[in-house]
Structures are given as structure tokens and as C-alpha cells.
C-alpha positions in Angstrom: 172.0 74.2 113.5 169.7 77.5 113.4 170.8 77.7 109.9 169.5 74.3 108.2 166.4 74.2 110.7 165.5 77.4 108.6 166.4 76.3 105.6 164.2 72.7 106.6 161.4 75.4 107.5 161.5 76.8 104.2 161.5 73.6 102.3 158.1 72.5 104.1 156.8 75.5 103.1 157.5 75.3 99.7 156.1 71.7 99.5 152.8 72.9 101.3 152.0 75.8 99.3 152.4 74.0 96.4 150.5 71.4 97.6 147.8 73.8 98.6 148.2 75.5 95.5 147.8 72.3 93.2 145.0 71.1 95.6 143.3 74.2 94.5 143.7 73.9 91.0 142.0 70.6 90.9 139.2 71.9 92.8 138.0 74.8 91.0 134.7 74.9 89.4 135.8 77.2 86.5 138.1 75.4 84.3 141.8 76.7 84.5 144.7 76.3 82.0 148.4 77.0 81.3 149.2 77.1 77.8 153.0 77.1 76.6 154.7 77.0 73.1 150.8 76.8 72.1 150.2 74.1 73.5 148.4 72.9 76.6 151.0 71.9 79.5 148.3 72.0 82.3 144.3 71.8 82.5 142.5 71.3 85.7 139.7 68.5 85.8 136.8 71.2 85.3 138.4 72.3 81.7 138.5 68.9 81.1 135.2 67.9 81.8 134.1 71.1 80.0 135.4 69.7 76.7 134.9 66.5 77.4 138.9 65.4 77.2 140.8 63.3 79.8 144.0 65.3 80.8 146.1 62.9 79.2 144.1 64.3 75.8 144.3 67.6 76.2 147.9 68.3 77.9 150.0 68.6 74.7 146.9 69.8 72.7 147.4 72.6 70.6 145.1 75.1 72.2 143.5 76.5 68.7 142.4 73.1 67.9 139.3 73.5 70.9 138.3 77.6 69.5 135.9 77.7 67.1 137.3 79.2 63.6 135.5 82.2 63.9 137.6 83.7 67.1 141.3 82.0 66.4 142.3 85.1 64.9 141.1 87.4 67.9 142.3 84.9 70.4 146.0 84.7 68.4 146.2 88.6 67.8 145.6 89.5 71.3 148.3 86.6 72.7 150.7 88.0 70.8 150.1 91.7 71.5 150.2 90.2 75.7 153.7 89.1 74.5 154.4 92.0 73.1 153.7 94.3 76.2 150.5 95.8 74.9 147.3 95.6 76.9 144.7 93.8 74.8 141.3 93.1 76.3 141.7 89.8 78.8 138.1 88.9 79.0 136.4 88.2 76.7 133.6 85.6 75.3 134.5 83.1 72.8 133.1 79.7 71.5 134.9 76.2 72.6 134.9 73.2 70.5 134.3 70.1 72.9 135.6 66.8 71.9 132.0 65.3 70.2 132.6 68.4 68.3 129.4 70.6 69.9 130.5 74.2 70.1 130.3 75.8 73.9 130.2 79.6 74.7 132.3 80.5 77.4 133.8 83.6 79.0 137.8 83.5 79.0 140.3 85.5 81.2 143.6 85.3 79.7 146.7 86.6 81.7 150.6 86.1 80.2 153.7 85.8 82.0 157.3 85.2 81.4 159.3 82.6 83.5 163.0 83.0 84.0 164.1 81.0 81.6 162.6 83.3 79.3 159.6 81.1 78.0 156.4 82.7 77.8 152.9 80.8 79.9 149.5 81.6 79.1 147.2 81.5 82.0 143.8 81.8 81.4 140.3 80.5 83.6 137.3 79.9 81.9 133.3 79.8 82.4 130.8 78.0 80.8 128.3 80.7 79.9 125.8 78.9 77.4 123.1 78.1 79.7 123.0 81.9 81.0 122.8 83.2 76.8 120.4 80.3 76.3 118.3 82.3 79.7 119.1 85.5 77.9 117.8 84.3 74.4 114.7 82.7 75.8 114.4 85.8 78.3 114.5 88.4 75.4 112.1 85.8 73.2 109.9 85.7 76.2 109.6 89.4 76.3 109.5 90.0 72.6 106.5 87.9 72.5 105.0 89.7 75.2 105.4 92.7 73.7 104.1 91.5 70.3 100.9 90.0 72.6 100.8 93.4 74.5 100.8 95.7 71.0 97.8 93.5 69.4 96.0 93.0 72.5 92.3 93.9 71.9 92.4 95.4 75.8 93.5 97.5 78.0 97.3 96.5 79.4 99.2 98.4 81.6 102.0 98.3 83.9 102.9 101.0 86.9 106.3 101.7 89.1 106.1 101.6 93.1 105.0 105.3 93.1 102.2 104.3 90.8 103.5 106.1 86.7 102.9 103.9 84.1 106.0 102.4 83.1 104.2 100.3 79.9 100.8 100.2 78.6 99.0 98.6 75.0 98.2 100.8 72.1 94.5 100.4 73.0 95.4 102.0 76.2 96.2 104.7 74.1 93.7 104.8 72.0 90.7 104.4 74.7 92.3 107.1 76.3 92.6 109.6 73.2 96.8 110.0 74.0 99.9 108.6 71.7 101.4 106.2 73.8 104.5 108.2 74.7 102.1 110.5 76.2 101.6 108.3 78.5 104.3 107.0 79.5 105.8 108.2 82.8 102.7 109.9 83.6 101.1 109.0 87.2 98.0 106.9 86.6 95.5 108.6 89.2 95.7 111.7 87.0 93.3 109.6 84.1 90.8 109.2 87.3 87.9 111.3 86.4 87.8 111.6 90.4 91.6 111.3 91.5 91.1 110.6 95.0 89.0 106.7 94.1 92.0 105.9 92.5 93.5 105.3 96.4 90.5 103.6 96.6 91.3 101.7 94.0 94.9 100.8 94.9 94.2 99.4 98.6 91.9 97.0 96.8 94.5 96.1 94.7 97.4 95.9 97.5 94.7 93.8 99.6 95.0 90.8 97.5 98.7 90.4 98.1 99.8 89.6 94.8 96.8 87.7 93.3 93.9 89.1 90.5 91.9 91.9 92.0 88.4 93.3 90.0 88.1 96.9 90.2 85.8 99.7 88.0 87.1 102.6 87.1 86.2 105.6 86.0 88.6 107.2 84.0 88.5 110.8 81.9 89.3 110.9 78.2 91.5 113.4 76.3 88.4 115.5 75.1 86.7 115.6 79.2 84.5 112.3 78.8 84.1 109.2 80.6 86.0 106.4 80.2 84.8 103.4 82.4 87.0 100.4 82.5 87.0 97.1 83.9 90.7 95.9 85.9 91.7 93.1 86.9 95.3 93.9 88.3 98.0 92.9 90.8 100.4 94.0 92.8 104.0 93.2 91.6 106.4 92.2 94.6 110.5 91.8 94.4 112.3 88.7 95.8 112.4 90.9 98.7 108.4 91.4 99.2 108.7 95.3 98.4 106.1 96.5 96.3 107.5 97.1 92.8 104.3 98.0 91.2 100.9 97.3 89.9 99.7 95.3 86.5 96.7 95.0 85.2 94.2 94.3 82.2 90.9 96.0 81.8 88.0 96.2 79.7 86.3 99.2 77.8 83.1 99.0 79.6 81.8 102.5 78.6 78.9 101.1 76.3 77.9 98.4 79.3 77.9 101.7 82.1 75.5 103.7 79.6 73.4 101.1 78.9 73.2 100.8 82.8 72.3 103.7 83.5 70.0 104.0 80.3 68.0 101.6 82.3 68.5 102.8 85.7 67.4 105.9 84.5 64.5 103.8 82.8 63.9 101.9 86.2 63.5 105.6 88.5 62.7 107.9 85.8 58.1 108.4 85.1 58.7 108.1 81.0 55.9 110.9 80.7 57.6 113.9 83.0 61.1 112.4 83.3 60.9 113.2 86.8 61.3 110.7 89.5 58.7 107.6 89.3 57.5 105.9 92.9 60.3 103.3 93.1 63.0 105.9 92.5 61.6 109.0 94.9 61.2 105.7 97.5 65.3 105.3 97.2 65.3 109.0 97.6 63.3 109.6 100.6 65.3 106.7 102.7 68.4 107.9 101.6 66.9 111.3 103.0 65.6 110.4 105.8 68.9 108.2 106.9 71.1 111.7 106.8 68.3 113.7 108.3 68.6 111.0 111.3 72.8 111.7 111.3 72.8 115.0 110.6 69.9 115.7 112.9 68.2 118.1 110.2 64.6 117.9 108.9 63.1 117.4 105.5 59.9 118.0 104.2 57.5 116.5 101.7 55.0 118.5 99.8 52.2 116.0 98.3 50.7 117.4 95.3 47.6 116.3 93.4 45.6 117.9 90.5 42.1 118.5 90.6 39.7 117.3 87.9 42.4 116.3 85.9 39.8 113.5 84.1 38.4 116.4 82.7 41.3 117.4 80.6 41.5 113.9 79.5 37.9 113.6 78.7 37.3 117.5 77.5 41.1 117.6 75.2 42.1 114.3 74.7 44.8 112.2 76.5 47.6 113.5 74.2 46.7 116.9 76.0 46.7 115.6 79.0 50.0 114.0 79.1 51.4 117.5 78.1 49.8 118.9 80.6 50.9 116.8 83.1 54.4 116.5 81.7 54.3 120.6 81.7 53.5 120.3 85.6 56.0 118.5 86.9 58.5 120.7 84.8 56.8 124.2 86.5 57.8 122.1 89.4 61.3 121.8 88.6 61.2 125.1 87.9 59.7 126.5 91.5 61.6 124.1 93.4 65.5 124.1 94.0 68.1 121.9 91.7 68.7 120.1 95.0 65.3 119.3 95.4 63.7 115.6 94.6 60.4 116.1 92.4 58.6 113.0 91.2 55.0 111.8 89.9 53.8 108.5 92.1 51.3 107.9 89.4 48.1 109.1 87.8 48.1 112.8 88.8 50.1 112.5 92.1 53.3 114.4 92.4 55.2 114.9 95.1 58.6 116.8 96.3 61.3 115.9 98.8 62.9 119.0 100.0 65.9 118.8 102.2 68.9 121.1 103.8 66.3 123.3 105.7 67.7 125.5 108.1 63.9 126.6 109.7 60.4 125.5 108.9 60.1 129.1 107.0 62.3 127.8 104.3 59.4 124.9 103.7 56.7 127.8 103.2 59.4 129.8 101.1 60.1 127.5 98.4 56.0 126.1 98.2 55.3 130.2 97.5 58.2 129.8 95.0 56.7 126.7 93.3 53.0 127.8 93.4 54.8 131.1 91.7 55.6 128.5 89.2 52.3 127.4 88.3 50.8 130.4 88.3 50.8 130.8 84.7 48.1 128.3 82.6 49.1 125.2 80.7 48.9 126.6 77.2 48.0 124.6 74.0 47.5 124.6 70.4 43.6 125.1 71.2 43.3 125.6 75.1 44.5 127.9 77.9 44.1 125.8 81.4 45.3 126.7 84.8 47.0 124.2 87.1 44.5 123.8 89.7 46.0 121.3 92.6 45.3 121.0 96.1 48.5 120.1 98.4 49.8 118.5 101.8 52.7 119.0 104.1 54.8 116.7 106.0 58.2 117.1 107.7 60.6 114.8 109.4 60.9 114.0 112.3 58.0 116.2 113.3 55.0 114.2 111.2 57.3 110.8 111.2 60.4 109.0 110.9 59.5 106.9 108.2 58.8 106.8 104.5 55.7 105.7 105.1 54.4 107.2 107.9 55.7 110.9 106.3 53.3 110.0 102.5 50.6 109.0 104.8 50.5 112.6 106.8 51.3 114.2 103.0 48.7 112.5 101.7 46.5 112.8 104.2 46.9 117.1 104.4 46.4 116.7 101.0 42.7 115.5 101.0 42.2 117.8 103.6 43.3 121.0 101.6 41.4 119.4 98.4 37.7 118.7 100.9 38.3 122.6 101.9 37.9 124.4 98.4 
């Protein structure tokens, strides 16, 4: 009894696994063939919808008639070498021909066997891989075209890793820059930053705007040591994941629009006459000076300086002498005072100067001796010899005031006093 219920056992088993096994083969996705005596002696219902063939067409098939001409060769060379023992490639990506004739890429794994009745079973799965070389084809059009957009584009394009080197970049990157681009490739992009430490600055703008269009100016540093300004908009590239992959961005050669700029800034704080500071500019000045005096806790002084009888230069040599004589004064002033000092004319015959970083009211005394060193020597001209003749006021922060105001007025008003005295 033990004997047939194993034997019954067995039989079962049999029946499910092929059951299980045949249930599987009509549910895979890929489409999965036998192919015997060259023909087709089993096809699962995804072949058959693949090439567009009910199974009653395509069992019996001989399986050349669905490959394309161009790889029945290949596919019969490398069956034959499977039957003969040798080890051919097995996958491998050839073109179907589907029942309304339309030709299908596919990949192919192709395994051979011999049953024990000595005939020989091809077994083979294959994958419809059209759609992916269509991606490809369109992926690799897609990125020739951006390069070809890239190469000709009249800006600056360029594209960084996580750790922030350039990774691609225009030709008018390039160019701008002064470099070949294989220079600079692989090179980090702070080192272009004429100051390397704004380009962090730079960067946490960038990574602030999580993935959208940031503006940002730069100031970058040419090949030959000058200044490159450049416009940005950029982005921060993020992987599926949300890790930062890198940064993109176009930018503008605004080095023309930055000189103009300051052309006029200059223009806008700069007395035309002396090229020293003019009222609106030394105003900047002194609040900017009197706002780290107030930090720092340090003084400053102002030293108000106006020339006496300077109408009769004008009236005695002409106004073209005059405005060399004034223009002369303020640069004697330059030349007493220190590089760090402010010097500027508020108009007329009024200068003034804006002394800071003093470590004891001495210093204040030392550097007027300095200046009045300065102008110690006459104003020569084609057809004159004049001295500088000025009277002067002193006023120090916080001591006089602790405002720009308050500190001219005291200037100004030592002034008149020293002038009323001589």
C-alpha cells in the first residue's frame, strides 16, 4: 500500500508542477518560445501579442520567417554552433518582423537543449526593447541639440558637480574667461572668483532657492588678472533622491554695464575739478564713519579747510588759474594726509578731510602738521608763484558730536574762528 500511495504522491506532483509550470508560461510579460526542427512548437500569449499572431499562427511557423533579413544569418550561425557544443553569445539584440509586417527591436536570450530522444529544442525569451532605443535616440538627440545650443550660445553656460568643478561650460565661457575650454574643465569654480570666499556667498543664494532660477553678480578674475563681472541666473540640480548633484547656470558679460556704473558713480561722488570727493560722496563717507566709530568705540576727526581770498586769484589770474590752483590744493592734501584718509571739496573753496583709525587725539595734530607740510610750498604757474593761504577748523567724534551734521557745524564753525584771528 505504502508503495502506490508514493507512487500516487508522485503523480500529483508531476501534474502540479506542470501545471504551475505551464501557468507560468502563459503569464509572463516577456514573450517565451520553444523552437524545434525550426519551427515554432510553443509561444506564450506575450510572443504572440508581440507579433501580433494568434498561437494557432505561429506554432508551426518557421521561426526565420518573423527575423528581419539582416540578422538570419547571425541568428542561424550561432544555433548551429549551440548544437554544436560551442558557446556563442545568447543575448543578443535583433529585429522581429510582426505580422502587419512593421519591424520590432527586441533583446533575445537563446538557450539549446537536447531531449532524450535525441531532438534538439530552442528556448529562447524575448523583450520588446524599441520604446527604450526610441528614449535612447531621442535622449542622445535631445543632448546633441543641447550641445549644439550650448556651443553657439552668445552667453555664459555652465554646469558644476556636488563639490562645485565645472563639469561643462560654452565656448564663450571660455573665451570671457581667456582659457581653452579643456582648461576649464574639472577645475573648481570658486578659483575664477576674484575674491574666492563670495563665491560661498554666492552658492547659499543659489542652494536657497531649492531648485528654481536664482540672480546672482559675480565678480570673476580673467586669465591676464582683470575683472570679469558676470550676471547668473543658476540652480541647483537635485537627484530623484533630493541630494544635491550640482549647480547650472547662465550668465551675462556684464563688465561694460559695471564700468559704466561706476564711471558714473565715480561721476556722482567725485568734484570733476580736484577728483576728490564732492559733498554728496564725503556725506556717504562720514556716516559710514561715524557708524564704525559708534561700534568700534574709536573717534574720528574732521579738519574743515577753507582758502582765503581765493576771488582774488580768480579776479587777479583768471579762472583757468584758479581751478589749477584749487585742483593743485586738494592734491597737496592727498599728499599730507594718509591713503586711508577721506579728502573732499564741499564746493567753492571749501575742502574738508575725514580722518579715522586714531589711536590718541595727538595723531589729529600729527597728520594736520603733516598736511600743512604739504602746502607749504606755493602754487606755481606759467606766470605766478602763490602760497596756499587757508584758515582751518577741528572737530572730533564723539567729543564735538555724534552726527554728520552736528561735527561740519563745529568744523565749520572753528574754522571762521581761526580765519576772524589772522
Amino acid at each position: 500500500m505504502s508503495g502506490i500511495h508514493s507512487a500516487l504522491v508522485r503523480m500529483e506532483a508531476t501534474n502540479l508542477n506542470k501545471e504551475f509550470l505551464w501557468s507560468l508560461f502563459e503569464c509572463l510579460q516577456e514573450g517565451v518560445f520553444a523552437i524545434g526542427d525550426d519551427r515554432f512548437i510553443l509561444a506564450n500569449p506575450a510572443l504572440c501579442e508581440l507579433l501580433g499572431y494568434s498561437r494557432e499562427e505561429l506554432v508551426g511557423k518557421r521561426f526565420l520567417e518573423v527575423i528581419a533579413e539582416r540578422h538570419r544569418d547571425m541568428v542561424t550561425q550561432r544555433a548551429k554552433a549551440r548544437i554544436n557544443g560551442e558557446n556563442p553569445p545568447n543575448h543578443y539584440e535583433i529585429a522581429l518582423i510582426r505580422s502587419d509586417a512593421a519591424e520590432l527591436l527586441v533583446h533575445i536570450k537563446v538557450s539549446t537543449f537536447m531531449l532524450a530522444d535525441g531532438s534538439i529544442v530552442n528556448v529562447g525569451s524575448t523583450r520588446d526593447i524599441s520604446a527604450e532605443r526610441r528614449a535612447l535616440k531621442q535622449l542622445q538627440y535631445s543632448e546633441q541639440e543641447f550641445r549644439r545650443i550650448v556651443e553657439n550660445l552668445p552667453d555664459i553656460f555652465y554646469r558644476t558637480d556636488a563639490k562645485g568643478s565645472i563639469v561643462m561650460a560654452s565656448p564663450y565661457a571660455a573665451k570671457v574667461m581667456g582659457y581653452e575650454l579643456e582648461e576649464l574643465i574639472g577645475q573648481p569654480l570658486a578659483d575664477f572668483y576674484a575674491r574666492p570666499e563670495e563665491r560661498e556667498a554666492a552658492l547659499s543664494k543659489i542652494l536657497q532657492g531649492k531648485g528654481t532660477m536664482v540672480p546672482v553678480e559675480s565678480c570673476l578674475r580673467h586669465r591676464d588678472g582683470s575683472i570679469v563681472w558676470v550676471s547668473t541666473h543658476a540652480y541647483a540640480r537635485y537627484d530623484e533622491d533630493g541630494q544635491l548633484i550640482g549647480v547650472e547656470g547662465v550668465a551675462r558679460n556684464i563688465t561694460e554695464r559695471k564700468s559704466l556704473e561706476e564711471r558714473l558713480r565715480h561721476m556722482a561722488i567725485r568734484d570733476p575739478l580736484t577728483q576728490v570727493y564732492n559733498r554728496f560722496g564725503f556725506e556717504e563717507k562720514l556716516d559710514d564713519a561715524i557708524n564704525r566709530a559708534r561700534r568700534n568705540r574709536s573717534s574720528i576727526a574732521l579738519l574743515f579747510f577753507d582758502l582765503d581770498k581765493f576771488k582774488t586769484i580768480n579776479d587777479n589770474y583768471g579762472h583757468d588759474v584758479g581751478d589749477r590752483y584749487l585742483a593743485a590744493f586738494a592734491k597737496r592734501m592727498e599728499i599730507g594726509f594718509r591713503d586711508t584718509d577721506t579728502i573732499a571739496r564741499l564746493g567753492g573753496d571749501e575742502f574738508v578731510a575725514l580722518l579715522e583709525n586714531l589711536e590718541h587725539d595727538e595723531m589729529v595734530y600729527n597728520l594736520l602738521e603733516r598736511c600743512v607740510t604739504a602746502l607749504s610750498d606755493p602754487f606755481v604757474s606759467e606766470d605766478c608763484s602763490l602760497p596756499f593761504n587757508y584758515s582751518y577748523g577741528i572737530a572730533q567724534y564723539p567729543k564735538h558730536g555724534k552726527d554728520a551734521e552736528t561735527l561740519l557745524k563745529w568744523a565749520d564753525q572753528a574754522m571762521y574762528l581761526d580765519k576772524n584771528s589772522h
